[in-house]
C-alpha positions as CSV (number, residue, x, y, z in Angstrom):
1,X,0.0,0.0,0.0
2,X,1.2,3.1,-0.8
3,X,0.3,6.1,1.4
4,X,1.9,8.4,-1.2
5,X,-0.5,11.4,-2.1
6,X,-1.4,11.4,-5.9
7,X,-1.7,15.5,-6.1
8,X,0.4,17.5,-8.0
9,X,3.2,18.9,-6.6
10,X,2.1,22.7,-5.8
11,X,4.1,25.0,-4.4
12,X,3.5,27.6,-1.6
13,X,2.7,29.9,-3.8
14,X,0.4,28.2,-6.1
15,X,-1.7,27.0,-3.3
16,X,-2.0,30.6,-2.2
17,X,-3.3,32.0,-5.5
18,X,-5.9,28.7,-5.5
19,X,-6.8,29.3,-1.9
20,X,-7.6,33.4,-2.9
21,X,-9.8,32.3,-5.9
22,X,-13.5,33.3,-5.1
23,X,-12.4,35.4,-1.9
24,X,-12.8,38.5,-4.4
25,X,-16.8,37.7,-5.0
26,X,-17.5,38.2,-0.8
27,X,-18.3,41.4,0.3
28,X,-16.3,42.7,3.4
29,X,-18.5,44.1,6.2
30,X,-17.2,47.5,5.6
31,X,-19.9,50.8,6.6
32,X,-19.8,51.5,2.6
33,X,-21.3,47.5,1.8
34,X,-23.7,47.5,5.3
35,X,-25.6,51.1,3.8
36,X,-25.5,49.2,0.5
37,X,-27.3,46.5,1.7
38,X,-30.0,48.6,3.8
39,X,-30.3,50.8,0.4
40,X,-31.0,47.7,-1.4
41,X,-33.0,45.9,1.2
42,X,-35.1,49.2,1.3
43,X,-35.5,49.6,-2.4
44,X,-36.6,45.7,-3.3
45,X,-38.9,46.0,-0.3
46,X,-40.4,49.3,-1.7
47,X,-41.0,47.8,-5.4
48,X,-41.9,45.1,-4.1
49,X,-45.2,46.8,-2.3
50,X,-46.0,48.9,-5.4
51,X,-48.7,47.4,-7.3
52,X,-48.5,46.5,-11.1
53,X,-48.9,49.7,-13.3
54,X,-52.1,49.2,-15.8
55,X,-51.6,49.4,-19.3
56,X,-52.8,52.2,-20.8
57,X,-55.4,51.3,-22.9
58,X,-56.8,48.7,-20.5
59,X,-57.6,51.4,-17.8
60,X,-59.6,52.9,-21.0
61,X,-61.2,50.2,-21.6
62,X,-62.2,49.8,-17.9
63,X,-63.0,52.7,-16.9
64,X,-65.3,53.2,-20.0
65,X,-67.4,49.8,-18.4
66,X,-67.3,50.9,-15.0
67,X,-70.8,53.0,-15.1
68,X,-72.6,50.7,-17.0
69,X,-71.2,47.7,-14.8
70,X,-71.5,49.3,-11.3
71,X,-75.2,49.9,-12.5
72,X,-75.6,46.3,-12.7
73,X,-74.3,45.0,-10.3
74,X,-76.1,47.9,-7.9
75,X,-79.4,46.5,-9.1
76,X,-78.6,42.8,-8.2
77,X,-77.2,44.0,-5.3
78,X,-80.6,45.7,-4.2
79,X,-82.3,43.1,-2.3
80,X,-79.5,42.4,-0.5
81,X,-79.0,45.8,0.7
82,X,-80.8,45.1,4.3
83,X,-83.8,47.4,2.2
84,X,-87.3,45.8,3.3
85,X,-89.7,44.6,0.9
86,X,-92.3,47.6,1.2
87,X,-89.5,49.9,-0.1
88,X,-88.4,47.3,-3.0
89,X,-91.6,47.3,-3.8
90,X,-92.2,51.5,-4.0
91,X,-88.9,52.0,-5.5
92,X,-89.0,53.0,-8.8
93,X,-85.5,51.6,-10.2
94,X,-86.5,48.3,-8.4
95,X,-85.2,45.7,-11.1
96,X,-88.0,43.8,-12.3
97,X,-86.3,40.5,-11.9
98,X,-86.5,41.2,-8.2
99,X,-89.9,42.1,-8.5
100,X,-90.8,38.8,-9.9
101,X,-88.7,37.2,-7.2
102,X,-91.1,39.0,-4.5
103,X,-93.9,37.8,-6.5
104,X,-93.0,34.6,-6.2
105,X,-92.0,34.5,-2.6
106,X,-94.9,35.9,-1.8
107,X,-97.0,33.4,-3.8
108,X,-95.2,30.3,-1.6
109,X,-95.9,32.4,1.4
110,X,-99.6,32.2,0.6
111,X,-99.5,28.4,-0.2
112,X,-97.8,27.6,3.3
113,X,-100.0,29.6,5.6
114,X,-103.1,28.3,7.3
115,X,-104.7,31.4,8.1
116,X,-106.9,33.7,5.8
117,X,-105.5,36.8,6.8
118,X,-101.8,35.7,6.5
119,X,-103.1,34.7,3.0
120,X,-104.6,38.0,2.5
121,X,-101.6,39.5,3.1
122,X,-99.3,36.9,1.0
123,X,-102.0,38.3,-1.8
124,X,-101.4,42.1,-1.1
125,X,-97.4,41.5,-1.5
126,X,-97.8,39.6,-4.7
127,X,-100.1,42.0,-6.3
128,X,-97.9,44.8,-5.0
129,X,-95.0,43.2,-7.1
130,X,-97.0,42.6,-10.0
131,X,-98.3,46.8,-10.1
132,X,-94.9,47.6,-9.1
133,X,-93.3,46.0,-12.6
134,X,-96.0,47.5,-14.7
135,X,-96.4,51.3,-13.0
136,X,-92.4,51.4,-13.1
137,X,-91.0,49.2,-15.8
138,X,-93.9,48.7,-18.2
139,X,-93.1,45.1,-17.7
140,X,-95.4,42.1,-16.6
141,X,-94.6,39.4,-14.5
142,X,-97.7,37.7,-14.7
143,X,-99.9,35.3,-16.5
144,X,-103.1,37.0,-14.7
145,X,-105.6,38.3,-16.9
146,X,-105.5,42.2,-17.2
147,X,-109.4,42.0,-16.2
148,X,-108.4,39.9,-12.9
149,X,-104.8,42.3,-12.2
150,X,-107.4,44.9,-12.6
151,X,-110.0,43.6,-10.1
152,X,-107.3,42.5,-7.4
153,X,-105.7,46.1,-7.8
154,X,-109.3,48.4,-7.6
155,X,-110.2,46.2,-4.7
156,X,-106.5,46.8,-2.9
157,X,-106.3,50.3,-3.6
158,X,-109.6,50.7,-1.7
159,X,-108.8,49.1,1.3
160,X,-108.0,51.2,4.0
161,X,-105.8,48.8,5.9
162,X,-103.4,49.0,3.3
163,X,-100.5,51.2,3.7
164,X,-101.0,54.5,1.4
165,X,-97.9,54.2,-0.7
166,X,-99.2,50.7,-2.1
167,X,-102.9,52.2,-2.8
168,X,-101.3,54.7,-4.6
169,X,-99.2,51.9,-6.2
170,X,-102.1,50.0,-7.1
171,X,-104.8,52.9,-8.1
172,X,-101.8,53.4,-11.0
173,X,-101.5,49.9,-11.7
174,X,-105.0,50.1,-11.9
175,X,-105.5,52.9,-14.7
176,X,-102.7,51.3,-16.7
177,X,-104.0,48.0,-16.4
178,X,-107.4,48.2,-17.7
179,X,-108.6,46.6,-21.4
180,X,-110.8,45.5,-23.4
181,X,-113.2,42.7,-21.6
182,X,-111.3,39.0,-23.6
183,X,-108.4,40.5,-24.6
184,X,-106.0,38.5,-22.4
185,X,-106.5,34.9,-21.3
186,X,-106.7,33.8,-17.9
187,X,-103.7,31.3,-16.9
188,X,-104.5,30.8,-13.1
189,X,-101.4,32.2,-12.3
190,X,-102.5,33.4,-8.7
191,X,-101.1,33.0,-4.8
């Protein structure tokens, strides 16, 4: 066995250069490198909490949608706003989608109760959505006959027990509502 080490034969010197190789790329803890460090530290945290510049024509774009998009999404947002259903129901930009929705709500409220004055009521609500779409949107959300709408909304706006905002709801429904006798067809679409 031979115990004889197989490296080149390097002198002193030699080694030293070998040994000094990569020393050059660490950077001495001198004041100059610490603020250097802190500068850079600072700056790469600073760009790093800035937020990505839009492009140009994007923001145009965007900003051109925004009314139109914020008016949406206010109007779905509506009936979640905490706003009860009497004011829904009396607002004039109240969608008609969440009209219907009332409508229909109310409709499987009057199904499910046992009493005829919680059924009276159910029956107010839904006839309220109903006068609601047409006085405001010109839209109907029924399948009721204009002859029955027009019934159901004389005989609501007459009764004093309901509050005056929906008389006055209805007594409108009721003058835009009225037709010829046979001019719609009666569907049974009722609470």
């Amino acid at each position: 066995m031979d115990n004889e080490s197989k490296a080149p034969d390097l002198g002193p010197e030699r080694l030293a250069q070998l040994w000094d190789i990569g020393s050059e790329v660490h950077i001495e803890a001198t004041p100059a490198a610490a603020d250097s460090e802190e500068r850079y530290t600072e700056l790469l945290c600073d760009r790093l909490a800035q937020q990505l510049p839009l492009n140009p024509e994007e923001t145009q774009n965007l900003v051109s949608r925004l009314p139109e998009e914020l008016g949406t999404i206010c109007r779905e947002l509506r009936p979640f706003s905490g706003g009860s259903i009497g004011l829904l129901l009396t607002h004039p930009e109240t969608d008609p989608q969440v009209l219907e929705r009332i409508k229909d709500h109310a409709k499987e409220q009057g199904e499910a109760v046992a009493s005829k004055v919680e059924r009276d009521v159910a029956k107010a609500v839904y006839f309220a959505a109903i006068a609601a779409a047409l006085v405001f949107h010109n839209t109907r959300i029924s399948k009721q006959s204009d002859r029955h709408l027009a019934r159901a909304f004389d005989a609501l706006s007459k009764r004093q027990a309901v509050p005056s905002e929906l008389r006055s709801l209805f007594q409108q429904a009721c003058r835009g509502s009225k037709s010829e006798p046979g001019t719609s067809k009666e569907t049974g679409d009722r609470p």
